[in-house]
Structures are given as C-alpha cells and as structure tokens.
mmCIF file as Biopython writes it, N, C-alpha, C and O atoms, coordinates in Angstrom:
data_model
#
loop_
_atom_site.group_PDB
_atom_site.id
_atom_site.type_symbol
_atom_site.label_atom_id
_atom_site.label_alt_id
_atom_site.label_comp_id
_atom_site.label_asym_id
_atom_site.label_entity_id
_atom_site.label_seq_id
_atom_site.pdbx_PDB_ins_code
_atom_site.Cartn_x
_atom_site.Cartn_y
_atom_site.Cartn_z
_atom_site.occupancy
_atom_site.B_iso_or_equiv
_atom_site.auth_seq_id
_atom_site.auth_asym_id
_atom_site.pdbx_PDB_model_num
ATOM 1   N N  . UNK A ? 1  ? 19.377  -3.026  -9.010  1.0 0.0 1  A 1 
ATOM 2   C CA . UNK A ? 1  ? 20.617  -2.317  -8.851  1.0 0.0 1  A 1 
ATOM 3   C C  . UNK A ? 1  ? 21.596  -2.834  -9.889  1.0 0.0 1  A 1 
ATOM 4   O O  . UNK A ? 1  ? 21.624  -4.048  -10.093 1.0 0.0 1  A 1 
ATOM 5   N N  . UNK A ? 2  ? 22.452  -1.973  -10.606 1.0 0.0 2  A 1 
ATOM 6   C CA . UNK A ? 2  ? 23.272  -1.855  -11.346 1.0 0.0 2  A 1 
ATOM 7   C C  . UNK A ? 2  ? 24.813  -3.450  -10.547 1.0 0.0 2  A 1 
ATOM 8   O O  . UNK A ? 2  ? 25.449  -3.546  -9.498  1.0 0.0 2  A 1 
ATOM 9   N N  . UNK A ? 3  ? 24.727  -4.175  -11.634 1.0 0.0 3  A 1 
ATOM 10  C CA . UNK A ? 3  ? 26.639  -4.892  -11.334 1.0 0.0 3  A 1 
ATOM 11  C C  . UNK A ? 3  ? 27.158  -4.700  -12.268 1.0 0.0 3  A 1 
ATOM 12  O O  . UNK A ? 3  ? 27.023  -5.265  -13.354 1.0 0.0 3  A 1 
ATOM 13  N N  . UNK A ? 4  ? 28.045  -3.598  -11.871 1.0 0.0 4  A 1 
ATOM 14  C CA . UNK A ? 4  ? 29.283  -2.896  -13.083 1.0 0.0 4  A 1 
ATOM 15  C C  . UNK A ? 4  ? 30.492  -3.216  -12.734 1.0 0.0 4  A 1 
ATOM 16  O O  . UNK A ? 4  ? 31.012  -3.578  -11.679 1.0 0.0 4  A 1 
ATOM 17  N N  . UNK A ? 5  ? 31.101  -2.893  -14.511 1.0 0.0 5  A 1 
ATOM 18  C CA . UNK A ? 5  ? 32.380  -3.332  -14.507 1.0 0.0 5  A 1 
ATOM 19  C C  . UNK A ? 5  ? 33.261  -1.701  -14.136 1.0 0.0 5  A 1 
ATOM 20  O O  . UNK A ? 5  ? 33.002  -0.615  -14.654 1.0 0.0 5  A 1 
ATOM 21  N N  . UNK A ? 6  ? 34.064  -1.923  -13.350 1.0 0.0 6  A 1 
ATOM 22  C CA . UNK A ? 6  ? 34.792  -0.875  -12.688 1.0 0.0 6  A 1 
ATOM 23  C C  . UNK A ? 6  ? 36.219  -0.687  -13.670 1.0 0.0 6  A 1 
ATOM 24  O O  . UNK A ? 6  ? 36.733  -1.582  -14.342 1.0 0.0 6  A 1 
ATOM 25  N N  . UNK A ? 7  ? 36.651  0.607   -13.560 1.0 0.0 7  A 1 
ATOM 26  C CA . UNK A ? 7  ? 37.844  1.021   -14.288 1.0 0.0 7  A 1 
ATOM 27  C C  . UNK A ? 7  ? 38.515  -0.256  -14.112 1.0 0.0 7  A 1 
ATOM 28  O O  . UNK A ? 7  ? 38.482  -0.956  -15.124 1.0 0.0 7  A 1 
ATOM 29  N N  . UNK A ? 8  ? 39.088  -0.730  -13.155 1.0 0.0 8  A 1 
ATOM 30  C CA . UNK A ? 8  ? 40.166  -1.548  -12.701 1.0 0.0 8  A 1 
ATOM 31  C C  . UNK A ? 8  ? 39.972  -2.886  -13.422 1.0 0.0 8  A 1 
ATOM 32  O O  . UNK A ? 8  ? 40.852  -3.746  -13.424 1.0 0.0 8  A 1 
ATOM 33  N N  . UNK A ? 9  ? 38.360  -3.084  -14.256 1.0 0.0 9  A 1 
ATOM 34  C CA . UNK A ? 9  ? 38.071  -4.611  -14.307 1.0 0.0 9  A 1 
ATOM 35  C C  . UNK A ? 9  ? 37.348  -5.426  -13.209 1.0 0.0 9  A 1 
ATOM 36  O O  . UNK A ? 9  ? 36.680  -6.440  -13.412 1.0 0.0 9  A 1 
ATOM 37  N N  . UNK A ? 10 ? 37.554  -4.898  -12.142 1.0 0.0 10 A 1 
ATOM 38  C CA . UNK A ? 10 ? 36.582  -5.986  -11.213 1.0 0.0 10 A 1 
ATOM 39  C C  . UNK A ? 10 ? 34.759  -5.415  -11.486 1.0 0.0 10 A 1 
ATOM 40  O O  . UNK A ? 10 ? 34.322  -4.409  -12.046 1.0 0.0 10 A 1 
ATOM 41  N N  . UNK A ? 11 ? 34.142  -6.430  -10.891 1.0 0.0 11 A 1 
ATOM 42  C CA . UNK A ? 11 ? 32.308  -6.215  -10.850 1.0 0.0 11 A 1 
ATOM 43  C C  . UNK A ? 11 ? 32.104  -5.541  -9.061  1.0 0.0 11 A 1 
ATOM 44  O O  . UNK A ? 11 ? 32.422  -5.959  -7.948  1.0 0.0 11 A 1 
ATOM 45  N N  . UNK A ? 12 ? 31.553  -4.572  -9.481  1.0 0.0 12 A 1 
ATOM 46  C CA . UNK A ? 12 ? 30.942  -4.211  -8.372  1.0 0.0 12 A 1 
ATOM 47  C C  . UNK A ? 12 ? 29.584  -4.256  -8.121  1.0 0.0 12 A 1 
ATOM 48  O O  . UNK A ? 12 ? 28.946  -4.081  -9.160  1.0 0.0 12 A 1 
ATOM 49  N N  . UNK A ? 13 ? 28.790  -4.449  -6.992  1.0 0.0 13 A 1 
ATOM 50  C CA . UNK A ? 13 ? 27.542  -4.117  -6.970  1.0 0.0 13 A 1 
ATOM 51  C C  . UNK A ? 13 ? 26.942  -2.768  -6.791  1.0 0.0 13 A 1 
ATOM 52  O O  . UNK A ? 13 ? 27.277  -2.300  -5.703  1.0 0.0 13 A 1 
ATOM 53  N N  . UNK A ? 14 ? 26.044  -1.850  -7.598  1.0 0.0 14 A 1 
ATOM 54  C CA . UNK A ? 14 ? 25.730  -0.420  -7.688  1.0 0.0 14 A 1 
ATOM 55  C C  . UNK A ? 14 ? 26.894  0.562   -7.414  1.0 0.0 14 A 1 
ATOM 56  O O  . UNK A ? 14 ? 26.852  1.592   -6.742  1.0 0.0 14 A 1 
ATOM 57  N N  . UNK A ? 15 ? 28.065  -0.038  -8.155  1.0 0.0 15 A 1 
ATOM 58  C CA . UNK A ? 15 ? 29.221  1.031   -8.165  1.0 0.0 15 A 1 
ATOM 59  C C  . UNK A ? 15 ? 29.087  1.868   -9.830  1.0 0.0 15 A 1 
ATOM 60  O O  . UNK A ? 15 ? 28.140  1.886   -10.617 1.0 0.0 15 A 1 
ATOM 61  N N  . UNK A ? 16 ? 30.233  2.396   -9.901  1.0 0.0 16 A 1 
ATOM 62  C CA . UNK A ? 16 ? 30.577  3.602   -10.804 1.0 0.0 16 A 1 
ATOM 63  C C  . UNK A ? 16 ? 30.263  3.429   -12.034 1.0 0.0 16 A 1 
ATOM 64  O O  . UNK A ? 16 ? 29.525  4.187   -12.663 1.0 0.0 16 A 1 
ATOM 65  N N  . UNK A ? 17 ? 30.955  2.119   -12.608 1.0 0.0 17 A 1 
ATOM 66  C CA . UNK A ? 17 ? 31.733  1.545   -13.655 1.0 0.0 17 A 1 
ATOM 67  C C  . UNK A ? 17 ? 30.257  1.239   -14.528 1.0 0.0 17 A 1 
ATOM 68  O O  . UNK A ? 17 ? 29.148  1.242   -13.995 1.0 0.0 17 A 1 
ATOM 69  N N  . UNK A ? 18 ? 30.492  1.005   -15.835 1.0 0.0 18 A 1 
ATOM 70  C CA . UNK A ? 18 ? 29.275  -0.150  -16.540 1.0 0.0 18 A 1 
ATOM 71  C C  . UNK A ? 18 ? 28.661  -0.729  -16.205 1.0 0.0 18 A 1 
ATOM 72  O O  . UNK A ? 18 ? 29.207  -1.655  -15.605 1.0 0.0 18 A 1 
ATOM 73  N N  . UNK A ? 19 ? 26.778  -0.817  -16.229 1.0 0.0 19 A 1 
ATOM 74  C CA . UNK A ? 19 ? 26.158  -1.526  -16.303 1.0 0.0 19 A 1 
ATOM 75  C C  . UNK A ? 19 ? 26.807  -3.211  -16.924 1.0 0.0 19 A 1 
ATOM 76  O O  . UNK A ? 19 ? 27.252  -3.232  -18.071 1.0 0.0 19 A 1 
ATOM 77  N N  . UNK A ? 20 ? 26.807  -3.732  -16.593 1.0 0.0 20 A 1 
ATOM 78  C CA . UNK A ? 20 ? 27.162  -5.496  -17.146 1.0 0.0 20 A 1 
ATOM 79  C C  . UNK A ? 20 ? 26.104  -6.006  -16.878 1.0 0.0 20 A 1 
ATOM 80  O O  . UNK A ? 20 ? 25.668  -6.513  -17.911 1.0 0.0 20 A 1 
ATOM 81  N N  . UNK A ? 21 ? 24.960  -6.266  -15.468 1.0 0.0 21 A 1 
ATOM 82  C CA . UNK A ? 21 ? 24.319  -6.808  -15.602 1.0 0.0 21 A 1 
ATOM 83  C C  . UNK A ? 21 ? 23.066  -6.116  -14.464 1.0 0.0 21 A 1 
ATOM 84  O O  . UNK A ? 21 ? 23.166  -5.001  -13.952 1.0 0.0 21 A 1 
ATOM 85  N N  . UNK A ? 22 ? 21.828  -7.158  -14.227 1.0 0.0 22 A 1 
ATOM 86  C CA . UNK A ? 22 ? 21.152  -6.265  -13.196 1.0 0.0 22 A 1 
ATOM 87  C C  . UNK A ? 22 ? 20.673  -6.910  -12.172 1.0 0.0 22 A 1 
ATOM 88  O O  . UNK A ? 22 ? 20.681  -8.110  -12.444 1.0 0.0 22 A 1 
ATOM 89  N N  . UNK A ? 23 ? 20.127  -6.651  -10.795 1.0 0.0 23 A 1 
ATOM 90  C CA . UNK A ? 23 ? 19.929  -7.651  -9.776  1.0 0.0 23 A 1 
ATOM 91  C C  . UNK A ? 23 ? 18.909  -6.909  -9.400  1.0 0.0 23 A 1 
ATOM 92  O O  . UNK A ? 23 ? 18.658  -5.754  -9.743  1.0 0.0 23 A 1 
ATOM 93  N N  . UNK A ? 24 ? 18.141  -7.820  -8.458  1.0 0.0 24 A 1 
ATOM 94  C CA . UNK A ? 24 ? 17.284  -7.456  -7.557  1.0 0.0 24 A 1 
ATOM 95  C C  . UNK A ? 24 ? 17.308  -7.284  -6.201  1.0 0.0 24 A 1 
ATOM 96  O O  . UNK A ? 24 ? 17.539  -8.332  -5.598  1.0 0.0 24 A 1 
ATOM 97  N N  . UNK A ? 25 ? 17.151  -6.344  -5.535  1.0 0.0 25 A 1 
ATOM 98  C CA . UNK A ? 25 ? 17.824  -6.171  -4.139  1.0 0.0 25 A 1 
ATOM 99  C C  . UNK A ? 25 ? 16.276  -6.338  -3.762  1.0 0.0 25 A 1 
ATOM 100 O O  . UNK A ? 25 ? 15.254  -5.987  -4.352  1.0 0.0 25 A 1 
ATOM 101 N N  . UNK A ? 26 ? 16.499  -7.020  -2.531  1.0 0.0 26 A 1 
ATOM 102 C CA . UNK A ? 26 ? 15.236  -7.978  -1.890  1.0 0.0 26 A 1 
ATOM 103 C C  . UNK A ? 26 ? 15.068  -7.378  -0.514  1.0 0.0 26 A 1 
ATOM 104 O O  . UNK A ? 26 ? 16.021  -6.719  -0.098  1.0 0.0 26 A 1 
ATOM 105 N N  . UNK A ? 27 ? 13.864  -7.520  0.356   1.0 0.0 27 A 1 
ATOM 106 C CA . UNK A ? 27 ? 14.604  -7.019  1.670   1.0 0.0 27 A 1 
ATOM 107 C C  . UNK A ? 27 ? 13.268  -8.194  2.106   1.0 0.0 27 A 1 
ATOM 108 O O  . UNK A ? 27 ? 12.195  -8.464  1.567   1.0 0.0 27 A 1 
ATOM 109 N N  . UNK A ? 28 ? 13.929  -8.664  3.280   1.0 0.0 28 A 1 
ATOM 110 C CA . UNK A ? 28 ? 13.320  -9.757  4.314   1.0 0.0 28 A 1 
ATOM 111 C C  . UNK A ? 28 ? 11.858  -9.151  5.320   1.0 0.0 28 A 1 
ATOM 112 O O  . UNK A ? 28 ? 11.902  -8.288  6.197   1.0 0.0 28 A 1 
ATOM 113 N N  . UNK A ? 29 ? 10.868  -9.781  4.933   1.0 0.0 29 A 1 
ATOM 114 C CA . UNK A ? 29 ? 9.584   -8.995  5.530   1.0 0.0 29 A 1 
ATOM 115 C C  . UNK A ? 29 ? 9.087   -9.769  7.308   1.0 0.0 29 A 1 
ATOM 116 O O  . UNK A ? 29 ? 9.121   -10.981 7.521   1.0 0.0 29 A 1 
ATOM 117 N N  . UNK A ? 30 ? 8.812   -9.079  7.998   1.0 0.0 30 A 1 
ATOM 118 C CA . UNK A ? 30 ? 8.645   -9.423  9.582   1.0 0.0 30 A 1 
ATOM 119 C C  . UNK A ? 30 ? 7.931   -11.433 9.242   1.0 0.0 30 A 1 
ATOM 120 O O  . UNK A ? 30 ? 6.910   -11.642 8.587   1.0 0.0 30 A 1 
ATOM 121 N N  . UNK A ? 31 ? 8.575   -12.283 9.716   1.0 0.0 31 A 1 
ATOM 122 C CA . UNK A ? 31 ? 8.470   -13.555 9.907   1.0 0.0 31 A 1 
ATOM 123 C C  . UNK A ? 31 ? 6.942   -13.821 10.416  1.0 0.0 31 A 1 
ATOM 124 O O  . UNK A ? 31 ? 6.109   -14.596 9.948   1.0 0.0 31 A 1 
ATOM 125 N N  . UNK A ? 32 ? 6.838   -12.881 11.585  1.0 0.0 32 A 1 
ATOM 126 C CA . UNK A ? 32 ? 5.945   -12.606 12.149  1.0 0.0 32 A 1 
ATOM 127 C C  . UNK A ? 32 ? 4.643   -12.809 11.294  1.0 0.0 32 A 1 
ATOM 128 O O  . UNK A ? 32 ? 3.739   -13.547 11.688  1.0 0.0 32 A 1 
ATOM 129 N N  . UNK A ? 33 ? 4.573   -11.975 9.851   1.0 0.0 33 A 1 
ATOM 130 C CA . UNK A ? 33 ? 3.479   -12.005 9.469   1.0 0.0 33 A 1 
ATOM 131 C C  . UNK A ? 33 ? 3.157   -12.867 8.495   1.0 0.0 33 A 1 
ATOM 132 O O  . UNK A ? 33 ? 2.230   -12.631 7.720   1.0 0.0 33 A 1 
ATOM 133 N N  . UNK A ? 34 ? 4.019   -14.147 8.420   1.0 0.0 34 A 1 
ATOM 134 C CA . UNK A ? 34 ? 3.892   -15.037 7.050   1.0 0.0 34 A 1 
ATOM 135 C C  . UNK A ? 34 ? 2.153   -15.563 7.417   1.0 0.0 34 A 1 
ATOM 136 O O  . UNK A ? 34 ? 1.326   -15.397 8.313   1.0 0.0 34 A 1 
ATOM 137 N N  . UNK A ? 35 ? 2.239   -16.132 6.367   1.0 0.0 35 A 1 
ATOM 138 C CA . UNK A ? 35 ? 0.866   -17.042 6.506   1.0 0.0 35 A 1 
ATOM 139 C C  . UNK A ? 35 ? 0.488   -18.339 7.713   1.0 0.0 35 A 1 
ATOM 140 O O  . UNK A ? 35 ? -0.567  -18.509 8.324   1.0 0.0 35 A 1 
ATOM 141 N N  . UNK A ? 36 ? 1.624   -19.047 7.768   1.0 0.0 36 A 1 
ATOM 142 C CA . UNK A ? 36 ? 1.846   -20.236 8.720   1.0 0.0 36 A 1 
ATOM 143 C C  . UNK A ? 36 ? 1.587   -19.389 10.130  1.0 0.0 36 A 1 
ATOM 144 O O  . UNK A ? 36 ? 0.530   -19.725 10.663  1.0 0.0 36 A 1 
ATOM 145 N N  . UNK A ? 37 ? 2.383   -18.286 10.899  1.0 0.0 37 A 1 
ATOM 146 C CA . UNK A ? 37 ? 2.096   -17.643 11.593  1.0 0.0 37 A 1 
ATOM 147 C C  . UNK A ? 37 ? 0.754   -17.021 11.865  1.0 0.0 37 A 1 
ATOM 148 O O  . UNK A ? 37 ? 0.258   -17.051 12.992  1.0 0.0 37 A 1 
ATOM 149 N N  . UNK A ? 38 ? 0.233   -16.521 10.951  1.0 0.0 38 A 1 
ATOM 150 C CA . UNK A ? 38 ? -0.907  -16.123 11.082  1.0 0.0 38 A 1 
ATOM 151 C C  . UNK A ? 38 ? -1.995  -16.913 11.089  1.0 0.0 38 A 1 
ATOM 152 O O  . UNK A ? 38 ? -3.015  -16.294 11.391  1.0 0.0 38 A 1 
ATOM 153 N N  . UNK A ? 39 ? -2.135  -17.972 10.882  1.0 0.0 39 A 1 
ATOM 154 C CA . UNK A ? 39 ? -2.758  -19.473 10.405  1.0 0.0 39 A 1 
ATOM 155 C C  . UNK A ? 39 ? -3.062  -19.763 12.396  1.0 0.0 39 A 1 
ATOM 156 O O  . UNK A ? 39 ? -4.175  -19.828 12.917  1.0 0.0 39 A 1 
ATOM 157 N N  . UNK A ? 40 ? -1.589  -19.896 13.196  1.0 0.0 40 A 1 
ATOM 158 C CA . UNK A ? 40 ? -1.325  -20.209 14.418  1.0 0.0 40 A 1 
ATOM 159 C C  . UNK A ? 40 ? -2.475  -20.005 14.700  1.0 0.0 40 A 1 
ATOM 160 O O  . UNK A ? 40 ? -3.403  -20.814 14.726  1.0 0.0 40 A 1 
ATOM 161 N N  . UNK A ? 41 ? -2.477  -18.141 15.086  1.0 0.0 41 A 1 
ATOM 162 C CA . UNK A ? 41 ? -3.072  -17.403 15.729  1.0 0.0 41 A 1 
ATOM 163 C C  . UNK A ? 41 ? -4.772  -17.596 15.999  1.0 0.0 41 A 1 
ATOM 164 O O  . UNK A ? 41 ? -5.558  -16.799 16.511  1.0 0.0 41 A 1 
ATOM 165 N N  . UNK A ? 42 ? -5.051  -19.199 15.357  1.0 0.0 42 A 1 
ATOM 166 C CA . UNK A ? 42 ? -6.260  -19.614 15.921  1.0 0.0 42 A 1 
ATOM 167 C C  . UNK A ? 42 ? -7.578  -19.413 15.096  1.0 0.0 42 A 1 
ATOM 168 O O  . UNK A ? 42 ? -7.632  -18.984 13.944  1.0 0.0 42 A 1 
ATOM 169 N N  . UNK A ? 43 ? -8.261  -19.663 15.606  1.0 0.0 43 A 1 
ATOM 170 C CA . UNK A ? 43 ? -10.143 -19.686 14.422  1.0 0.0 43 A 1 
ATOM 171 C C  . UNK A ? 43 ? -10.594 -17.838 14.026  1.0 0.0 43 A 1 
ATOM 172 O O  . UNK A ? 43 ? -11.544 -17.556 13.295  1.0 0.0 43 A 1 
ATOM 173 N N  . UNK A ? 44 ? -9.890  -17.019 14.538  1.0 0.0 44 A 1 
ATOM 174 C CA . UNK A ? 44 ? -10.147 -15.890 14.372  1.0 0.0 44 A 1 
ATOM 175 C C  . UNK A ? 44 ? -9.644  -15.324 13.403  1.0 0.0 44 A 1 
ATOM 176 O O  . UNK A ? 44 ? -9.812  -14.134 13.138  1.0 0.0 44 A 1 
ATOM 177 N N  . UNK A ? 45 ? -8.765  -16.354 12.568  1.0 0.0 45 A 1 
ATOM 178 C CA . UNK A ? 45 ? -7.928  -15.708 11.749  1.0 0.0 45 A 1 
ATOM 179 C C  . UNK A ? 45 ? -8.778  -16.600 10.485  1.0 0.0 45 A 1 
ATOM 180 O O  . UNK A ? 45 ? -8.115  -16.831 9.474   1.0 0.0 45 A 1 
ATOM 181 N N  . UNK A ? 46 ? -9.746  -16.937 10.512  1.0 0.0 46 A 1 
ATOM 182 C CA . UNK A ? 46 ? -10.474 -17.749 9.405   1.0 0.0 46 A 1 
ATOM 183 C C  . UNK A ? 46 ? -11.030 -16.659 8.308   1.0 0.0 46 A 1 
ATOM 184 O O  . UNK A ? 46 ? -11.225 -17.052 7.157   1.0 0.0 46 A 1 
ATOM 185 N N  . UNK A ? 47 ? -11.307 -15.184 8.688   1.0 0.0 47 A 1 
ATOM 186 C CA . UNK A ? 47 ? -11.359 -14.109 7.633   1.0 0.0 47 A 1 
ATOM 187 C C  . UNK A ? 47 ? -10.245 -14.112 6.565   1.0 0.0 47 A 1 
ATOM 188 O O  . UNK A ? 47 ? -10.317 -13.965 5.345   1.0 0.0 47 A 1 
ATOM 189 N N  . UNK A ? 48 ? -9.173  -14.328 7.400   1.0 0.0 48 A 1 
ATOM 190 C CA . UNK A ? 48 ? -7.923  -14.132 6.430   1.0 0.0 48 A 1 
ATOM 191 C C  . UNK A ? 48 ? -8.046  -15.155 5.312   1.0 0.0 48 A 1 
ATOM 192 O O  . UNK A ? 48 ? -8.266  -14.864 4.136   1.0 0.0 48 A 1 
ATOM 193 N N  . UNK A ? 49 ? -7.856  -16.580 5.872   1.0 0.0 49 A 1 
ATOM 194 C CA . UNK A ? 49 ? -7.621  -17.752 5.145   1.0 0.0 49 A 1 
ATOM 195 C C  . UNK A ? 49 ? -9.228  -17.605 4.073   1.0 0.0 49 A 1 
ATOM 196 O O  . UNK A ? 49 ? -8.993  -18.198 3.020   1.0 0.0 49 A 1 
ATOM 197 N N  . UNK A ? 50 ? -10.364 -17.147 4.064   1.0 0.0 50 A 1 
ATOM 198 C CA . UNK A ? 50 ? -11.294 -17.117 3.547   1.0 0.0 50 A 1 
ATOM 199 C C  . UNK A ? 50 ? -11.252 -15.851 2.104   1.0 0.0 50 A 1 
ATOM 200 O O  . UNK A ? 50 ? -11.586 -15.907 0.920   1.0 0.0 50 A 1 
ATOM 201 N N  . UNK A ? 51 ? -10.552 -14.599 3.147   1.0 0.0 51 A 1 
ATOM 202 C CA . UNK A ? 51 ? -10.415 -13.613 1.577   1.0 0.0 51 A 1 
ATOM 203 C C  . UNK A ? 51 ? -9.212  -14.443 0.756   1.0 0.0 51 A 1 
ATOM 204 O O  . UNK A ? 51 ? -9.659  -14.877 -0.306  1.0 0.0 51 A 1 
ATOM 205 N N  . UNK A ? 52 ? -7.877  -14.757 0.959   1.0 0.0 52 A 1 
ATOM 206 C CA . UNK A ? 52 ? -6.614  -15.295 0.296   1.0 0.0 52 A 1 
ATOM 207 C C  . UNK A ? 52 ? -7.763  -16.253 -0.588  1.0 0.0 52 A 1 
ATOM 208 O O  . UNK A ? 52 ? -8.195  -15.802 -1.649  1.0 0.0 52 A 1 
ATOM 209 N N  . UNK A ? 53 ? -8.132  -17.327 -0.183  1.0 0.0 53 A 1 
ATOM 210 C CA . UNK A ? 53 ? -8.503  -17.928 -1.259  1.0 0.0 53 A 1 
ATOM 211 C C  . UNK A ? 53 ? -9.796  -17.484 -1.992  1.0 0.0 53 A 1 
ATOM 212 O O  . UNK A ? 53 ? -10.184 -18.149 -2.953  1.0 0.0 53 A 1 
ATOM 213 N N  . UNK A ? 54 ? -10.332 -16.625 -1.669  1.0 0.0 54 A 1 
ATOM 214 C CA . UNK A ? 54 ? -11.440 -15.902 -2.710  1.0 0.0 54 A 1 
ATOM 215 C C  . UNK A ? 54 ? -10.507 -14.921 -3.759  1.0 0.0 54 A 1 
ATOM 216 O O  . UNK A ? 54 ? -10.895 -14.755 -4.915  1.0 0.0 54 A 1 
ATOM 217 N N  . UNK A ? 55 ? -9.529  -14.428 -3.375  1.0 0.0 55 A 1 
ATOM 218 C CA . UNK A ? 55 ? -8.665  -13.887 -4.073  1.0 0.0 55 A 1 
ATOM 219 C C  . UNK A ? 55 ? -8.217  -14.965 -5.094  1.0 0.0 55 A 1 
ATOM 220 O O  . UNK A ? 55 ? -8.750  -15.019 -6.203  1.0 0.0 55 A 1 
ATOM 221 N N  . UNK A ? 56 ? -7.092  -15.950 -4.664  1.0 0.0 56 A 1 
ATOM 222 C CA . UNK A ? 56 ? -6.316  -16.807 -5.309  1.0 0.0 56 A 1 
ATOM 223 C C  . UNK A ? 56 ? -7.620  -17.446 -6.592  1.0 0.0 56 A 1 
ATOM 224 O O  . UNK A ? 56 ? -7.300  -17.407 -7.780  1.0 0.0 56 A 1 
ATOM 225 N N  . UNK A ? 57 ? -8.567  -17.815 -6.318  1.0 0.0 57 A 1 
ATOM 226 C CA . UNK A ? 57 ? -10.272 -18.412 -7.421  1.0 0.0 57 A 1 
ATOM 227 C C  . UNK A ? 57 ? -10.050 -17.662 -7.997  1.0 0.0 57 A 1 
ATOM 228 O O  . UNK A ? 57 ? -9.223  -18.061 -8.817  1.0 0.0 57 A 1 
ATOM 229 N N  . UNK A ? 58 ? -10.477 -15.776 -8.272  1.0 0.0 58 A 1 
ATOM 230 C CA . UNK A ? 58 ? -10.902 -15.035 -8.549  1.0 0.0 58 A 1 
ATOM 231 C C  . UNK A ? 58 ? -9.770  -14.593 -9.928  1.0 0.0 58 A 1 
ATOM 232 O O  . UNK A ? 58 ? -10.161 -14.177 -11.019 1.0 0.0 58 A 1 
ATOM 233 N N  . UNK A ? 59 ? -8.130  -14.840 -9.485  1.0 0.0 59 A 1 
ATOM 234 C CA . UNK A ? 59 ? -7.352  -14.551 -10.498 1.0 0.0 59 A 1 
ATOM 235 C C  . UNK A ? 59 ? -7.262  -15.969 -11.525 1.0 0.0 59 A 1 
ATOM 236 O O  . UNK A ? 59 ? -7.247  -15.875 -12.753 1.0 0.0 59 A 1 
ATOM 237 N N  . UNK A ? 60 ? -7.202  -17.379 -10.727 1.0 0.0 60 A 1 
ATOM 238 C CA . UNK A ? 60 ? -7.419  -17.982 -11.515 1.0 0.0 60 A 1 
ATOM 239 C C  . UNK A ? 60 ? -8.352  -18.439 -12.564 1.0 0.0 60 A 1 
ATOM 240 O O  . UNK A ? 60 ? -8.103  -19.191 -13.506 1.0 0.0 60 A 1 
ATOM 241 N N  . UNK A ? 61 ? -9.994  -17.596 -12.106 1.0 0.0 61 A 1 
ATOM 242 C CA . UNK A ? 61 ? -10.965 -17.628 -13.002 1.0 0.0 61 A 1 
ATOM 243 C C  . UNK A ? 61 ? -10.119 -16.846 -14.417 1.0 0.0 61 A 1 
ATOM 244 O O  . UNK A ? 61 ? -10.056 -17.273 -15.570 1.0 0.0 61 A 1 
ATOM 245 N N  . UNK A ? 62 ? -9.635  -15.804 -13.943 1.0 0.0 62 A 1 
ATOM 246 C CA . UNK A ? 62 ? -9.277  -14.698 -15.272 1.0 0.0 62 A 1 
ATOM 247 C C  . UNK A ? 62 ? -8.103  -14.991 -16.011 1.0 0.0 62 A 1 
ATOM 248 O O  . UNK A ? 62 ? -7.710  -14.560 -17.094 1.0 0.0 62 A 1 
ATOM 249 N N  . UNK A ? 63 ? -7.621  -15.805 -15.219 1.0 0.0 63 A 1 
ATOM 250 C CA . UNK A ? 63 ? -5.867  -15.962 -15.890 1.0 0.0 63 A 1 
ATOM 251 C C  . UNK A ? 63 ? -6.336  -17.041 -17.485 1.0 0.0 63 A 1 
ATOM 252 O O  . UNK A ? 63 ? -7.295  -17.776 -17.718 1.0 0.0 63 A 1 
ATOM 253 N N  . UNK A ? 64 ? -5.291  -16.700 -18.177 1.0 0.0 64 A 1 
ATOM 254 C CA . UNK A ? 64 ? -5.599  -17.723 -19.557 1.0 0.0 64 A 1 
ATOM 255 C C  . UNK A ? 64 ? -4.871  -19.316 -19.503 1.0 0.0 64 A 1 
ATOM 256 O O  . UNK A ? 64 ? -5.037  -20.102 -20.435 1.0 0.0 64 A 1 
#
C-alpha cells in the first residue's frame, strides 16, 4: 500500500496524495495453526513434521 504525501504535507497511509514510499500490509494468520500448536496435537501429527522437513532438504539441496 501506497504512504503519500497529501496536499496539506502530512503522510498518509493509502491516501490521495504521492506515492513517497511503500509498505506491506500483513494480516495475522489463526495462532491455532502455527507449527508449535500443531507439533502439541501429539504423534499423529508426525506426517506433518516429516513432509516440512522433506520439503525444507529438498530446497536446500537446490538453493546455491
């Protein structure tokens, strides 16, 4: 999103005025589903923890 400079001189965030600079608008994802949480949820969740790190190998094989 756009932080512009407004007729008046002040910075607004995604207002009217000039681009000046740019941000990232973020939005907060359910807590619920972080990793630590899901980790809790016991030995059934050992698929998960097994693809993540076949994933995480797999980019670091390719990365330079």
């Amino acid at each position: 999103m756009p932080i512009t400079r407004e007729p008046d001189g002040r910075l607004a965030l995604d207002g009217h005025g000039t681009p000046v600079e740019w941000a990232v608008e973020m939005r907060r994802f359910d807590e619920s589903a972080t990793l630590d949480q899901l980790a809790a949820g016991g030995p059934d969740r050992c698929g998960l923890a097994d693809a993540l790190g076949r994933a995480v190998a797999a980019a670091h094989a390719t990365a330079p």
